[in-house]
N, C-alpha and C positions, 0 to 999 in steps of 0.2 A: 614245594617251592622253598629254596633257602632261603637264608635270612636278606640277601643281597638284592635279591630276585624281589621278594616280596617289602622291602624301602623301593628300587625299581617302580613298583607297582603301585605301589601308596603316592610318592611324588608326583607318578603321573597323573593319576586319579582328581590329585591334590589342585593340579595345575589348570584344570578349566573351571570359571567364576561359577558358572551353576551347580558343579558338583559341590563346590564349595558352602554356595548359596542351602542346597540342598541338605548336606551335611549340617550346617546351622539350623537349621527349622526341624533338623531328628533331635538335636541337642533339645527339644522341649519334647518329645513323645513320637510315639510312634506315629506315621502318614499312610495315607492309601497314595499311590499316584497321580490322584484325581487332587487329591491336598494338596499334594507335590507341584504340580504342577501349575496350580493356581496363578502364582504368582511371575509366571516368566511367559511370556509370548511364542512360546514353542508346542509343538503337537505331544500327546499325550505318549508315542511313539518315541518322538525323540527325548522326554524324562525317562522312559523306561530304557533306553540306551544306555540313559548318563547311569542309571540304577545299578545296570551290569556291569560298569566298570568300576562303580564303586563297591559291590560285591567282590567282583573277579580279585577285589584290592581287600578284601578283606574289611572295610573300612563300614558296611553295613551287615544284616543279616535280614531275609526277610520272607516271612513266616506264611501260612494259609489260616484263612477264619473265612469259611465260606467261597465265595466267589471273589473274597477280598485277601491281595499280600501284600499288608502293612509291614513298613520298611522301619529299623529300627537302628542306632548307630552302634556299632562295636567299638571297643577301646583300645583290644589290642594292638592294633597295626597304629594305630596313632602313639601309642607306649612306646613304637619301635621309632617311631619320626622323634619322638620328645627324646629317646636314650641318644641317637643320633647324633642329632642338635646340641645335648648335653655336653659329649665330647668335644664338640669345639667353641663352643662358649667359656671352657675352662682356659680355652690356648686366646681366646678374645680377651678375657680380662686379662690376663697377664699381658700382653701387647697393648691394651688400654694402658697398664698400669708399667711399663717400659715407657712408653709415650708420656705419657705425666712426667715421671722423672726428667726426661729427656727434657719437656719444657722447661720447667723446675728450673734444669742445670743452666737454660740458655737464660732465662731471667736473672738467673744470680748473678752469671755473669755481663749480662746488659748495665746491670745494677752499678758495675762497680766503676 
């Protein structure tokens, strides 16, 4: 998968509140599905859904111990949303910082 393909794939991932949700609670260790699911009013079926697409996104990793695949969160594809994001945060503050001026210039001259 390119690099294109797999931002694609990460935002989408990104975009429903339970994978989200889910992605949050790996942030402290790893889960069973049964963990996973705990806390959302869905079948145990449909967390292992959301699990797949956040695999297929690169965005987990998840492993065998038994009869148990504890999910676990990966960094890389979120490294690739943060470089992303990066890029145009640098073109945001400059337009923040045009905009200021711009105030700046109409107060001076309101001033006079």
């Amino acid at each position: 998968m390119d690099e294109q393909d797999r931002l694609s794939a990460t935002f989408a991932a990104l975009a429903d509140p339970t994978r989200r949700a889910i992605l949050a609670r790996l942030t402290e260790g790893e889960a069973t599905v049964n963990e996973l699911a705990e806390p959302f009013p869905i079948s145990l079926q449909a967390v292992s859904k959301h699990l797949k697409v956040l695999e297929r996104a690169g965005l987990i990793a998840r492993g065998r111990s038994a009869q148990l695949r504890p999910s676990r969160i990966q960094g890389e594809a979120l490294k690739g949303v943060a470089d992303w994001v990066a890029d145009y945060r640098e073109f945001w503050e400059e337009s923040f910082d045009r905009l200021g001026e711009h105030l700046t210039e109409l107060q001076r001259r309101a001033a006079r």
